[in-house]
C-alpha positions in Angstrom: -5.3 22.3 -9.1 -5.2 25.8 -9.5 -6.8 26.5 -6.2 -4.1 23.9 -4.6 -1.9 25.8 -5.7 -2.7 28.9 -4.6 -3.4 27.5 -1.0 0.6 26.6 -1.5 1.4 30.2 -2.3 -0.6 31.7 0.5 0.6 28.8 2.8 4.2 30.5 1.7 3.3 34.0 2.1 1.9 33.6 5.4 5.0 31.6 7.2 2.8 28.5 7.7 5.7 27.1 5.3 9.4 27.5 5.2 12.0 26.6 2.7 12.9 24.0 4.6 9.4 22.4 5.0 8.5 22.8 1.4 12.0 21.1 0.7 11.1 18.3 3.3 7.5 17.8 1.6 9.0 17.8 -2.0 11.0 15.1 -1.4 8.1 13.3 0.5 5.9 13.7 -3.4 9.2 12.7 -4.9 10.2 9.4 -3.1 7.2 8.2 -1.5 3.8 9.9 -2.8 4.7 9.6 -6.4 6.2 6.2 -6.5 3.2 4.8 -4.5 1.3 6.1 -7.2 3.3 4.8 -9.8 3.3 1.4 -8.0 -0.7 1.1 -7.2 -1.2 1.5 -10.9 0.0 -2.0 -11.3 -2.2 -3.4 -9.7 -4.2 -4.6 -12.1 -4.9 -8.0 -14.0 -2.7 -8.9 -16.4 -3.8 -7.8 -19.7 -2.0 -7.9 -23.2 -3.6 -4.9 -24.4 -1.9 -2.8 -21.5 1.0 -4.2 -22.4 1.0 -3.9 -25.8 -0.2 0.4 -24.7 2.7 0.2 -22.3 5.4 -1.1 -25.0 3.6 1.6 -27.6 4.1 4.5 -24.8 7.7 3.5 -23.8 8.1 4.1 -27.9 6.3 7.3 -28.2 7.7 8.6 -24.7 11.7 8.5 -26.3 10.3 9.9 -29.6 8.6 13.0 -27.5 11.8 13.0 -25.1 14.1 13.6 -27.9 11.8 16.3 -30.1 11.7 18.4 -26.9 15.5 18.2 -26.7 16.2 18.8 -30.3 13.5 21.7 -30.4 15.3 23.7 -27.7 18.5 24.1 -29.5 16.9 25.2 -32.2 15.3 27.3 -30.0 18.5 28.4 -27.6 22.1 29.1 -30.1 24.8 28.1 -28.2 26.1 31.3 -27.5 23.3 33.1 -25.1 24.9 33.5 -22.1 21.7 31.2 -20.1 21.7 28.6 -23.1 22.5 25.7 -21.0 19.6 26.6 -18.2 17.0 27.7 -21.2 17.3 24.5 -23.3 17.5 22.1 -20.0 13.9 24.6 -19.2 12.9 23.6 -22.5 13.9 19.9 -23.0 12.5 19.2 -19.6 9.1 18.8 -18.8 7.4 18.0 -15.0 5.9 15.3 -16.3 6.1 13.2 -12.9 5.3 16.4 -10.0 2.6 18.0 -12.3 1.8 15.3 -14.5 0.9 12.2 -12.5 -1.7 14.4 -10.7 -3.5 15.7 -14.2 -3.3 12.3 -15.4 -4.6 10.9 -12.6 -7.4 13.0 -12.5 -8.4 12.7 -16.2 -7.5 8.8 -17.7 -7.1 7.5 -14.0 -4.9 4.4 -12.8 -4.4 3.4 -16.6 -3.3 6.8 -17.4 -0.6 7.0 -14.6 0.2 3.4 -16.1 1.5 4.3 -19.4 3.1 7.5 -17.6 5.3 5.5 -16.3 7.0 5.3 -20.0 7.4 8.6 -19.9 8.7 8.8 -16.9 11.6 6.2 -17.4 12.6 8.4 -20.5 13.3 11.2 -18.6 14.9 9.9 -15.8 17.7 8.1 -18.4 17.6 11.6 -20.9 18.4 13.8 -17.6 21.2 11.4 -16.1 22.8 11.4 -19.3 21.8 14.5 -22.0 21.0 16.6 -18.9 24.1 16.2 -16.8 26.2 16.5 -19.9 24.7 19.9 -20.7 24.4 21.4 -17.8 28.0 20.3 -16.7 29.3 21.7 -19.8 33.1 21.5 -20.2 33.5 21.9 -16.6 31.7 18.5 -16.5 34.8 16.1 -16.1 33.3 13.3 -14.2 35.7 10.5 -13.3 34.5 6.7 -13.9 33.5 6.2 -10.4 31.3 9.1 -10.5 29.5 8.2 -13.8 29.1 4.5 -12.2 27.5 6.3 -8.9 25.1 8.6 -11.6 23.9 5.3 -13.4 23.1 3.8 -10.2 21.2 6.8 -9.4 19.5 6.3 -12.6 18.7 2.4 -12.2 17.5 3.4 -8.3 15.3 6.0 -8.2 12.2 5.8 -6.6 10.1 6.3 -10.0 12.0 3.5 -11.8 11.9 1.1 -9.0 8.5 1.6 -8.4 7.8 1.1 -12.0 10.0 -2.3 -12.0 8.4 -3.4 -8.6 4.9 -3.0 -10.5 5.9 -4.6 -13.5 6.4 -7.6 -11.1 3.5 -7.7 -9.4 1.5 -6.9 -13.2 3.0 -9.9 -14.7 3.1 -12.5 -11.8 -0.6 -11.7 -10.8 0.9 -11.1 -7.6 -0.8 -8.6 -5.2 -0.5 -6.6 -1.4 -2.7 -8.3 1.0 -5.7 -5.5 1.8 -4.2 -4.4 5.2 -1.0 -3.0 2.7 -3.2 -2.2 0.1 -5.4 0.2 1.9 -3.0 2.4 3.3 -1.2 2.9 -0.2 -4.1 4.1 -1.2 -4.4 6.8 1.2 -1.0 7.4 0.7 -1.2 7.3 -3.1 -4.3 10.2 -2.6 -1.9 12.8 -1.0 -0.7 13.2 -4.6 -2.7 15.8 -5.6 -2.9 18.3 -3.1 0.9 17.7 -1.8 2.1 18.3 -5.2 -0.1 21.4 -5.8 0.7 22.6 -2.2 4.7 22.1 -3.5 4.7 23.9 -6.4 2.7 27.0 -4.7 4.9 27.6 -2.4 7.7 27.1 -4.5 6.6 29.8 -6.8 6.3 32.0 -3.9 9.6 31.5 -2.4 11.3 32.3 -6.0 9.3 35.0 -6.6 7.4 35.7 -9.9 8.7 39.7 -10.6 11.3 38.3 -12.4 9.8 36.4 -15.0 7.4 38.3 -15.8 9.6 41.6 -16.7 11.1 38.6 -18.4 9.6 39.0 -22.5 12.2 36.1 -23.4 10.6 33.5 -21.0 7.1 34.4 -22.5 8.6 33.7 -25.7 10.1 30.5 -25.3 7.4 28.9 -22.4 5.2 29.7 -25.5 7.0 27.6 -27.7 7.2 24.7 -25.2 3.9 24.7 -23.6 2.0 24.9 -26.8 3.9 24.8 -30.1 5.7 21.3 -29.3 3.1 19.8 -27.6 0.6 20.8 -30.4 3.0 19.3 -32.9 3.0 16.0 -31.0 -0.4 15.6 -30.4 -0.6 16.4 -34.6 1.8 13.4 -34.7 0.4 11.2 -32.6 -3.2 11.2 -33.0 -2.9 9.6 -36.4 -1.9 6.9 -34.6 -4.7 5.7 -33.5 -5.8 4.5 -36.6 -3.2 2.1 -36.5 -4.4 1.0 -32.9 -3.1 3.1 -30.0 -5.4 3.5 -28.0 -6.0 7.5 -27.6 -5.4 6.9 -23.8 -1.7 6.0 -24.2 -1.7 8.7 -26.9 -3.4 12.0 -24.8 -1.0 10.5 -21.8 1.9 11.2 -23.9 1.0 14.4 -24.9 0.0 15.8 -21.4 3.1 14.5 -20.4 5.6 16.7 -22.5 3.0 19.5 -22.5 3.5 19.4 -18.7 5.5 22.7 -17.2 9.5 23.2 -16.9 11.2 20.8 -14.5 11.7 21.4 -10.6 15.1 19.4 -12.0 16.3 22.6 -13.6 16.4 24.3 -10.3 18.0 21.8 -8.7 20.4 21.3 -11.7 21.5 25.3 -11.5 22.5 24.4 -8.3 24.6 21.5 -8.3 26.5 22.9 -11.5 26.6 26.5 -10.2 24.5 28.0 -13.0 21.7 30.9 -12.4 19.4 29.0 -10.3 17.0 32.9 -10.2 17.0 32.5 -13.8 15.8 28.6 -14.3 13.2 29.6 -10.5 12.0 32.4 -13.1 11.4 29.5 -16.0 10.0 26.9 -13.3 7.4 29.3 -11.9 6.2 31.2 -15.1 5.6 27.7 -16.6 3.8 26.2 -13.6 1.4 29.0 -13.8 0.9 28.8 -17.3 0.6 25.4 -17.2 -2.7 25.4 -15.5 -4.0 27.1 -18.6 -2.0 25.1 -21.6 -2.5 21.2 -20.8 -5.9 21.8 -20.8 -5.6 24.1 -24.1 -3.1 21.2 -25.3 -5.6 18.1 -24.6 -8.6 20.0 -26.0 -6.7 20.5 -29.0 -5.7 16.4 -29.3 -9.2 15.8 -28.8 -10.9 17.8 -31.5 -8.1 16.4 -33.9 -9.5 12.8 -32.5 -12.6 14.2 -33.6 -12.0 14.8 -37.1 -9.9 12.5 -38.2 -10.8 9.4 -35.8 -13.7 7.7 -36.5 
């Protein structure tokens, strides 16, 4: 991933990439690639033991959603003149862009599965908490507008995708082979798209910024490994009550994942320092490639010692 990555960067660097065509292959990941993921991940028998991991995910996915939010205003007072953008940077994790492809690559089409918990929670947590905050009291949205932002919710491509599989998990029901095939190939792009995105995203905003920056070390420190540590110390124990360690490590990866792209795009629409969340999104992505793995390794030896 790291390599991918860097390939991204380079790609950037060397004009084989432009903001528009890294903008144009973002939203490919994020309306296509990744839901195509989500959706093959599905399709699989029907089993009440992935149901009973997907209903126990969807429970520890809010639970994780809301200590990351509560965590970063007790990280970020109110009055710091960023505090909106650093607790959106720190409530906020990529757990769809960056997460689906670690997942992927280390639990599988099960593991992507039970992200999909995760990834409803944060879709409903960022229409609402998210737009709320980062809105602040210029926020004033009208009925009709808050109607259109549910709809946005209830149709993206993530939570269709996940209700389209649900479907076809439950009814048995499944795309004839010449379908099947190509969403596969499709589905494959994941990886190296995603990486490819993220590369050159960190080299269009630039990384001099954040790292003169000693108060993004500080809190990307606190998000990358403090919370997730204290989640995988709260959820391991749960496996001696019978959930399975899958469902639990995807969980943890998944909030231990790097800063939203959404806080970019959030400092945008609401007219906030988008250079200021670029610097959060791009010291974290690079930091990430070291922590999940630091993160994981940590749930694991805790599986170790107190799982038998």
């Amino acid at each position: 991933m790291f390599i991918l990555i860097a390939a991204g960067y380079f790609l950037y660097k060397k004009k084989f990439l432009g903001d528009e065509a890294t903008q144009q292959l973002s939203n490919i990941a994020i309306t296509l690639i990744n839901p195509i993921v989500i959706f093959n991940a599905y399709q699989t028998d029907f089993d009440p033991s992935l149901f009973r991991g997907l209903m126990y995910a969807l429970l520890l996915a809010f639970i994780a959603q809301t200590i990351l939010v509560c965590s970063a205003y007790i990280m970020v007072r109110p009055n710091h003149k960023s505090a909106e953008i650093e607790r959106f940077a720190l409530g906020y994790s990529n757990c769809a862009f960056m997460g689906i492809p670690l997942i992927e690559a280390t639990f599988g089409s099960e593991g992507v599965f039970y992200l999909t918990a995760f990834i409803t929670a944060f879709n409903i947590f960022m229409w609402t908490h998210g737009v709320v905050l980062m809105g602040g009291s210029e926020n004033k949205r009208s009925p009709k507008e808050r109607a259109a932002e549910t709809a946005k919710i209830l149709l993206s491509p993530a939570i269709l995708s996940t209700v389209l599989g649900l479907v076809f998990f439950f009814t048995g029901l499944r795309m004839p082979r010449i379908i099947q095939q190509p969403l596969g190939y499709l589905g494959a792009m994941n990886t190296p798209l995603a990486m490819l995105v993220s590369g050159a995203t960190i080299a269009r905003v630039g990384l001099l910024g954040g790292l003169k920056n000693k108060r993004i070390y500080f809190l990307q420190s606190f998000k990358l490994i403090i919370v997730p540590m204290l989640l995988a110390a709260l959820y391991v124990p749960m496996e001696l009550f019978g959930v399975s360690p899958i469902v639990v490590n995807t969980m943890i990866l998944a909030a231990a994942a790097p800063t939203a792209s959404a806080t970019i795009m959030f400092s945008y629409k609401f007219g906030r320092d988008s250079g200021y969340a670029s610097n959060h999104f791009a010291m974290s992505t690079i930091a990430g490639i070291v922590t999940m793995p630091l993160v994981l390794a940590f749930a694991q030896m805790l599986e170790r010692l107190f799982i038998p």
